[in-house]
C-alpha positions in Angstrom: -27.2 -11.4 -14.6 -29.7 -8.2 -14.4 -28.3 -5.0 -13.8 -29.6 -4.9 -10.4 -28.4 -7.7 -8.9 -24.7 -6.9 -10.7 -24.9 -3.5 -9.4 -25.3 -4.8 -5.9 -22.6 -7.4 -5.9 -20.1 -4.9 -7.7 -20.8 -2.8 -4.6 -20.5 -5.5 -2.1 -16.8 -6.3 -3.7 -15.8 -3.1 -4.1 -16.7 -2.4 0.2 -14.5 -5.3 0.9 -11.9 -4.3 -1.6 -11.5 -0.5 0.0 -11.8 -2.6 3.7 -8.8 -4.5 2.5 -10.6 -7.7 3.3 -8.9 -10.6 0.6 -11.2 -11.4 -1.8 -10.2 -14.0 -4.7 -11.8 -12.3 -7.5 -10.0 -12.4 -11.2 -9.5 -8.9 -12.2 -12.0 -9.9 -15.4 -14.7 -10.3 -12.7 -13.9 -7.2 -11.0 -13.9 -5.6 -14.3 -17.4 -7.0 -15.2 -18.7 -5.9 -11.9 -17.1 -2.9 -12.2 -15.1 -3.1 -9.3 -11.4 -0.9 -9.1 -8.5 -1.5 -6.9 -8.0 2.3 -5.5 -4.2 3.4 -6.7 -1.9 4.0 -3.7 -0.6 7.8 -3.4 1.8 8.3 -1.0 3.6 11.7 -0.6 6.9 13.0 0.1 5.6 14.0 3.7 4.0 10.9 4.5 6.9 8.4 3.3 8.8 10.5 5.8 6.4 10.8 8.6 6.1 6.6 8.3 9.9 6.3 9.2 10.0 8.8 11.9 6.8 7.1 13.3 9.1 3.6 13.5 11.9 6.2 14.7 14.3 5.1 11.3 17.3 6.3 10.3 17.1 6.3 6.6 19.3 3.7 6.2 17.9 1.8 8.8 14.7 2.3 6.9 16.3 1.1 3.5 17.4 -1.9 5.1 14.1 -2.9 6.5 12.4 -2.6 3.1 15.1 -4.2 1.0 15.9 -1.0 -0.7 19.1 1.7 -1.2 19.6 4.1 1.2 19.4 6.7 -1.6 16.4 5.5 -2.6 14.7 7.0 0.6 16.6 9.7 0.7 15.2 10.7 -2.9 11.5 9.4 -1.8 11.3 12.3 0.7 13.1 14.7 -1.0 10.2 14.3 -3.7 13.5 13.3 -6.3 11.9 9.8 -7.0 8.7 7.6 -6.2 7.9 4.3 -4.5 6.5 1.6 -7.6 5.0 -1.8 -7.4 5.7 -3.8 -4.1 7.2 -1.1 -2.2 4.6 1.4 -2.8 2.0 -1.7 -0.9 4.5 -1.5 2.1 4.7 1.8 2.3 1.1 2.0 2.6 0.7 -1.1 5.0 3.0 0.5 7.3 1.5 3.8 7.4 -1.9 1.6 8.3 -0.2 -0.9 10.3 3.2 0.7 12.0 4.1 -2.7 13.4 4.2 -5.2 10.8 7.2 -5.4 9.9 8.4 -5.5 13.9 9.8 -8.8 12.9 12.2 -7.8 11.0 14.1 -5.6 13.8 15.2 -8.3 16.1 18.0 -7.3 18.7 
């Protein structure tokens, strides 16, 4: 494939990867076109400012993510950070508040 062409399509995947449009690349081909999957940073501030947004208790919170209590608790005190799965909530619901609405039936 010339350079060009590879160039193009590397940015083209990368715009819908950052748009978090699904895309069913390999992470081989996204290597080859030089494509990265941006690293999720979530502070102390923000994990906090996500559950008051949904107005959580912290254990509330916990519940609705499947995690401890404590493990909040430590998030925003800056103690401890979010990894792997819950780290992608955390960042869904700071885009999208509501998606886990579900979950909080009366």
């Amino acid at each position: 494939m010339r350079n060009s062409i590879k160039k193009a399509i590397g940015e083209t995947v990368q715009s819908l990867v950052d748009s978090g449009i699904k895309t069913s690349f390999t992470e081989k081909e996204l290597n080859t076109l030089g494509v990265t999957v941006p690293e999720i940073q979530l502070t102390t501030k923000q994990i906090k400012e996500i559950r008051e947004n949904l107005n959580l208790s912290q254990p509330v919170f916990a519940k609705l993510l499947n995690v401890s209590p404590s493990s909040i608790k430590q998030w925003e005190q800056g103690k401890r950070q979010p990894t792997g799965a819950t780290q992608v909530l955390l960042d869904l619901l700071k885009r999208s508040p509501h998606i886990l609405d579900y979950r909080l039936t009366s």
